[in-house]
N, C-alpha and C positions, 0 to 999 in steps of 0.2 A: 506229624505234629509240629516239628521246626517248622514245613515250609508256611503253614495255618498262620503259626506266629511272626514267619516274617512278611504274609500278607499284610497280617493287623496292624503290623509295625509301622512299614513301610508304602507299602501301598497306597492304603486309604489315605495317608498326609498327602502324599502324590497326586490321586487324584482331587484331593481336595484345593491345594496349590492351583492344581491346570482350572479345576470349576471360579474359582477367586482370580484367573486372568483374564481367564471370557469375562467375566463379569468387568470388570476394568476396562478391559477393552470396549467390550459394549458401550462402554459410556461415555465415549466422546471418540471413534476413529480417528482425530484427526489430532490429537492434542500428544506430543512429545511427550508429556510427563504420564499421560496415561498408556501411551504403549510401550515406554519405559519400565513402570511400574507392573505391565503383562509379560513383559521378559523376564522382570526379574523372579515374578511368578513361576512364569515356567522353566527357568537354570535351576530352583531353587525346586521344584519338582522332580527336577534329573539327578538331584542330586539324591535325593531319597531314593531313585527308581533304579541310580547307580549301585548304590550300598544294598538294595537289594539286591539285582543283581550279583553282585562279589557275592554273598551268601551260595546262591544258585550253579555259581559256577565255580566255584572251589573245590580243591586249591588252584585248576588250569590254570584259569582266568583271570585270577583273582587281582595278581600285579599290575596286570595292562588295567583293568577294568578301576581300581581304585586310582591310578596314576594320573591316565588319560580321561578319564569318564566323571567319576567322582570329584577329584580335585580340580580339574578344568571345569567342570559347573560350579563348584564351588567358587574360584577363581573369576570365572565372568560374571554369577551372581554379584559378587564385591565390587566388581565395574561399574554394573549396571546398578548398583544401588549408591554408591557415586555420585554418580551423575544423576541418579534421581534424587540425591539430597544438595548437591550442587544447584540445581533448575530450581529448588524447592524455596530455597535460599536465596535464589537471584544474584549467586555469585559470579555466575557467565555476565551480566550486566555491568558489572562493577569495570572501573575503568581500566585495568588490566587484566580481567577476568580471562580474556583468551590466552593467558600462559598457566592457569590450573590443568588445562588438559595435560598440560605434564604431567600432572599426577597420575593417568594413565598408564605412563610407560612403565614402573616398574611389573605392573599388574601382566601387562601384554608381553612383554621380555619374560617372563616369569612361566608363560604361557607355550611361548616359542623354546624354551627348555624342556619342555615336558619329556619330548622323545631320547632325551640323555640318560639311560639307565645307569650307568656311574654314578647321574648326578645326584637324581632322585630317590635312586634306591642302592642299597650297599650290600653285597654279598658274603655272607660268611661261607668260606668252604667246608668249615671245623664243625657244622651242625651237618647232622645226618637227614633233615629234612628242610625243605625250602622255606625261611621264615621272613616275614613281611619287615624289613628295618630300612627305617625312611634315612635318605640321605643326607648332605649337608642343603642339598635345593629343595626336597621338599620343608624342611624344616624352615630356609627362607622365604617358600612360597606362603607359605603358614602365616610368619610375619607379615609380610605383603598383607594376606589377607587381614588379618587383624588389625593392620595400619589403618586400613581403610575402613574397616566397623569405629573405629576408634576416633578416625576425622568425622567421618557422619555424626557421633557422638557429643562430638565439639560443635559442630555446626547445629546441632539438636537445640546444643546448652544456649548456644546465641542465641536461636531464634525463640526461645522460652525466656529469654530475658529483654526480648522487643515485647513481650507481650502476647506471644501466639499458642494460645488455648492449645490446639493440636501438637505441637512438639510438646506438651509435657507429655502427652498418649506416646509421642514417640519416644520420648527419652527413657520411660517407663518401660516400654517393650524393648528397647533395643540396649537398656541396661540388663535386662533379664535373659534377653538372647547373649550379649557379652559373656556376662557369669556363667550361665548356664554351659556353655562350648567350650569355653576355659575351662570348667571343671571334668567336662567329660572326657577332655582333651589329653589334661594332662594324667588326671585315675586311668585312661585308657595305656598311657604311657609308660605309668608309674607299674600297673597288674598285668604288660602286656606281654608276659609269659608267665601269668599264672590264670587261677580258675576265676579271676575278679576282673578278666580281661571285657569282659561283656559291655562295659560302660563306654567302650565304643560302639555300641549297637545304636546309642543314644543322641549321641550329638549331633546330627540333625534338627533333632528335634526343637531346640533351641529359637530356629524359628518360626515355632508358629506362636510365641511371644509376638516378635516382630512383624508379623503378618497380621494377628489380632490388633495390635494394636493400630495397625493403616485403617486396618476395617473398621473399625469402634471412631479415627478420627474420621476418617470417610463420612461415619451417620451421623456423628453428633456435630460439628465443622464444617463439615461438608469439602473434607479436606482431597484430595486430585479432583474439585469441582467443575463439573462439563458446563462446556460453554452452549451445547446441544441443551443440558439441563436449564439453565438458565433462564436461555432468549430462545428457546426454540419457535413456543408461540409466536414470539411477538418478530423470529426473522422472517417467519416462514408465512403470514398473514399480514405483515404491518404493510402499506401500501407504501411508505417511505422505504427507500434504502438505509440500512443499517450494517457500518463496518465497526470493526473491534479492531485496534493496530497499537503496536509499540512503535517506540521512540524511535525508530529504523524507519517508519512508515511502512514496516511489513505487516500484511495482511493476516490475520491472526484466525479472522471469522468473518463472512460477510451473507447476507442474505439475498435471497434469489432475485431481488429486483439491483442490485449490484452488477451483476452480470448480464443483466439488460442495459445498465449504463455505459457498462465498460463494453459490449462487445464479446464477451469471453467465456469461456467455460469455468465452472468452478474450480480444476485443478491447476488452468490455467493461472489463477490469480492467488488461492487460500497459499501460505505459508510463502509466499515470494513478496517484493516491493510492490507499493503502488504506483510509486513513481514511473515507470517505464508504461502504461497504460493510456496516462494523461498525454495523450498528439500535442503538441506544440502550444506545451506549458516549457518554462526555460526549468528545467529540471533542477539546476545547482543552488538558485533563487527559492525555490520548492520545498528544497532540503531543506535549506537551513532555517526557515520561515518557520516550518512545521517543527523543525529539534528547538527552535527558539521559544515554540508558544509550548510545547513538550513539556519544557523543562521548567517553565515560568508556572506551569499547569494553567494557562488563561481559557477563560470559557469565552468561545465563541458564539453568535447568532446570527442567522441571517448574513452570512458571507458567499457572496454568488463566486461559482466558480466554472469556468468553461474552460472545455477541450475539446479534441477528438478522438472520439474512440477507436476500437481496433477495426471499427464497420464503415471506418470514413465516415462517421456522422458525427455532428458538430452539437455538443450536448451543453447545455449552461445549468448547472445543479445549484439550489441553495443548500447550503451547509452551516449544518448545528453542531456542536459538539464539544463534551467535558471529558472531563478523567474518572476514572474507577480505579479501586482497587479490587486486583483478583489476585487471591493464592501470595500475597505479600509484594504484589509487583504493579508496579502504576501503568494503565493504557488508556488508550484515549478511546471513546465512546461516541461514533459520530453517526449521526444521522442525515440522509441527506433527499432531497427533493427534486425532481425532474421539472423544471420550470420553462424547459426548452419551448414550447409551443407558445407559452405566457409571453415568455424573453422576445421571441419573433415576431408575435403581435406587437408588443409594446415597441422596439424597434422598429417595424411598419409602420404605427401611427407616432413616432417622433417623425422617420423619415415624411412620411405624406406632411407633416406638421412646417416642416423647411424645405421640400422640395416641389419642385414640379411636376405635376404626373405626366404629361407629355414629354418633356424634354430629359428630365432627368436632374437637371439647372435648380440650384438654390429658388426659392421662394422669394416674395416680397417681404416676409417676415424674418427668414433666415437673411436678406439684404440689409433691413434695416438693422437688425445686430450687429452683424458684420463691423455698420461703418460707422454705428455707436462704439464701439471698440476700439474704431482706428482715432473717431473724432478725441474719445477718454486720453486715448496714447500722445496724441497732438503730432500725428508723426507725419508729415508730407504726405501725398497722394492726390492721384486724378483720378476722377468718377467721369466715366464714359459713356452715354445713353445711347443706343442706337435704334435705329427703326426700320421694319422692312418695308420698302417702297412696294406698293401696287401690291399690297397683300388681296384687298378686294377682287381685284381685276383677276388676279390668280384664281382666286375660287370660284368667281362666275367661270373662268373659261375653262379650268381642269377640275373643277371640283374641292371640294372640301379638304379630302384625301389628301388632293394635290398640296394646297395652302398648309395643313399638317406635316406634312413631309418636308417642304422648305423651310417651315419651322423650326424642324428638328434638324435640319441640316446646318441653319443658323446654328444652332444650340451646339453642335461638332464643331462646328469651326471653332468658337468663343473657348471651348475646353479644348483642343489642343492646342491653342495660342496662351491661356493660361499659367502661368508659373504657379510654381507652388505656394508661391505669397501673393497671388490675384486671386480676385474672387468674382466669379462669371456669377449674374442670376437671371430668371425671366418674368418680369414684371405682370406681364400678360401679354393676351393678344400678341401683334408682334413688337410687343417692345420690349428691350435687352440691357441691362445694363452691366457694369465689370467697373470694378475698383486696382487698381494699378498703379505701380511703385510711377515717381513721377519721372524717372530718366528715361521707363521705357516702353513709355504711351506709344511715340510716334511710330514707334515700330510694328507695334503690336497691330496700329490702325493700318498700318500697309500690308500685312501678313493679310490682313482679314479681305481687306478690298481686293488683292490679289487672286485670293481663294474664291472669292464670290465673283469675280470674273468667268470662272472659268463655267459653262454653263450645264447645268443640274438635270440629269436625264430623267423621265420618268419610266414607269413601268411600260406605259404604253408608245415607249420610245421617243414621245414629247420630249421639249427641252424647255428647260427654263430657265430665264436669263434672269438672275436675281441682281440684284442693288439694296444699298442700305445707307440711308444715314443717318450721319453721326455728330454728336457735340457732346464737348469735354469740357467740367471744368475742374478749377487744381481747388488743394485746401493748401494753406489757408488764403490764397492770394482775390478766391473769389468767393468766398464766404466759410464760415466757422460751425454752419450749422448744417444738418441733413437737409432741410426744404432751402437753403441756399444754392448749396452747391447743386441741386437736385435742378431747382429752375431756373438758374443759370447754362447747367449741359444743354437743358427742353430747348429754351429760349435760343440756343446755336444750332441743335439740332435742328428744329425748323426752320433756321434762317438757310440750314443748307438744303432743305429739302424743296422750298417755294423757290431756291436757285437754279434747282433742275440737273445739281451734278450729277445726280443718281437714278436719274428718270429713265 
């Protein structure tokens, strides 16, 4: 008949603890505060399953089993609800928040004493039967644990006076599990050699106050709320990339088209920074960009961002994104877009837009920018026009091909004799022109005449003797305007071509 009722007792809480972790856990794998919240389920399990036990195996057992077994779950239950009222609070965020974890240690010291039978428990020689009298450490541990129902309590009260609907559910249970444990605690203490001793069979029980009441804010708040629950549809179908991230840039939650961006597998990325993914983004710029607009909470739109991913491929994403609040803690909410094909198009037709398709050489268009810019600046410069001789003559005797090829050979020459502040383009046909600082024209025209000396092989092991000429003129000494300077160079170029230097 006892062991019937210490089934009913004990047991069914037990398993009902373990069915209330599954359920927790189920509901977001991946979220700290919910597998938190399933441990503290299951210590708080062991600890019923403990005290049944001691029943079962008494008197043998009974010391090790409540010492080790029972008060050690008891003991890490208190951890772990800790730090799940820590997390709950978002006092780890706060700007010193990484020296709370002290608050740990007495709990764990506490823990690493257990196997001290002096400590914990005191022996009378003068009793004729072996009777359970807790030491001066369990009596400490005791405290510990009540320290810490007691801080939870206080950070309850806080966060019911920001206005959080759920902590009053919590305060309410977890002042009811308080009273309740104290009372059992000490009547257990006060009767525990007489026949009123039983109201230690109780104190367990205490929490399934505390337990009711997660569950009750759980359905009505939606209090350890899954980020699965939330955005599952819309991560797992939305065509856009969608990440969740704190002020760390750490990866919180992202959906399956994230992982196509980045390169990576999901464990690769959830719960670690973002920043080390992005290829050659300057990282430190990154940071503090992002803690900057973080902290400002500014809503971005339409912010293009490129990198490369961990696939070696070079991705340009447009990027949306605001802030939420979830569970009392502010994250950023970002959305984002693969634009990479669009991006390459549109860089394609800028480039065709200023460049040449043969040669590779700025455009007519990108020239005349160019020296719009330099004319605006008023700043010295020689414009250089050159021309390939006997370009006809070339094509009738080698071909097309052939005159293409010399073209492009031109067009090498003019970009490695360029400095970084000239500017080579190809007008058409074979005409070429380059803009150049004005000290260091003459040079550049001996470099070129030098190179096109030397004679141009073909495929078909032909050769070909190129020649070019050329006329410069300077700003401002030969005019102030683009079609000045422009037909002034012409007007010398052709004076040296009907000369026959380059024939």
């Amino acid at each position: 008949m006892k062991l019937l009722f210490y089934c009913i007792l004990y047991l069914i809480p037990a398993c009902i603890f373990i069915y209330m972790a599954g359920m927790v856990y189920s509901r977001n794998r991946h979220s700290a505060k919910h597998i938190t919240c399933s441990l503290l389920y299951v210590f708080t399990s062991m600890w019923f399953l403990g005290v049944f036990t001691t029943f079962i195996a008494y008197p043998k057992y009974f010391d090790g089993i409540t010492i080790y077994w029972v008060n050690g779950a008891i003991t890490i239950s208190s951890l772990l609800s800790l730090h799940l009222w820590l997390m709950n609070a978002n006092m780890y965020a706060k700007k010193k928040g990484k020296y709370l974890k002290l608050l740990f240690v007495p709990g764990v010291v506490m823990l690493l004493t257990l196997p001290i039978d002096s400590w914990m428990l005191r022996s009378d020689t003068n009793l004729l039967e072996p009777t359970f009298i807790p030491g001066p450490g369990l009596y400490l541990l005791w405290i510990v644990d009540f320290s810490y129902l007691t801080f939870n309590l206080i950070l309850t009260v806080i966060e019911m006076k920001k206005g959080n609907n759920a902590a009053k559910l919590w305060y309410k249970g977890m002042l009811l599990y308080f009273v309740w444990t104290f009372i059992m605690l000490v009547a257990a203490l006060i009767f525990q050699n007489t026949n009123l001793y039983f109201f230690i069979y109780f104190i367990p029980h205490g929490s399934l106050f505390w337990a009711v009441a997660i569950f009750l804010s759980m359905s009505k708040f939606d209090y350890l709320s899954s980020y699965e629950k939330r955005y599952n549809i819309l991560f797992q179908r939305s065509p856009l990339g969608i990440l969740i991230m704190d002020i760390e840039a750490k990866v919180l939650e992202a959906s399956p088209q994230i992982f196509q961006y980045l390169g990576v597998k999901r464990e690769e990325l959830v719960n670690k920074s973002i920043v080390p993914f992005l290829g050659e983004v300057d990282k430190e710029i990154f940071i503090k960009k992002y803690q900057k607009v973080f902290m400002e909470e500014t809503k971005v739109e339409n912010l293009e961002l490129t990198f490369v991913n961990k696939l070696i491929e070079r991705k340009t994403l447009l990027v949306d994104y605001e802030f939420i609040l979830v569970e009392g803690k502010t994250l950023q909410f970002v959305m984002l877009k693969d634009i990479t094909e669009a991006k390459t198009k549109e860089e394609r037709v800028r480039y065709l837009a200023y460049h040449d398709i043969l040669t590779g050489l700025s455009n007519r268009a990108a020239f005349e920018k160019q020296i719009s810019e330099l004319l605006n600046r008023k700043e010295k410069f020689n414009l250089l026009l050159m021309d390939l001789n006997k370009l006809k003559r070339i094509n009738d005797t080698f071909g097309h091909q052939a005159g293409d090829y010399a073209i492009k050979h031109i067009a090498n020459i003019l970009q490695e004799f360029a400095s970084e502040n000239d500017h080579a383009a190809r007008l058409g046909g074979d005409e070429f022109v380059m803009l150049l600082s004005a000290d260091g024209t003459e040079n550049i025209i001996k470099k070129i005449q030098k190179q096109l000396a030397t004679p141009l092989t073909l495929s078909d092991q032909n050769q070909l003797h190129l020649s070019a000429s050329i006329g410069v003129s300077s700003y401002p000494a030969d005019g102030v305007t683009m079609d000045q300077l422009y037909s002034v160079a012409d007007k010398r170029m052709y004076a040296e071509k009907h000369k026959g230097k380059n024939s």
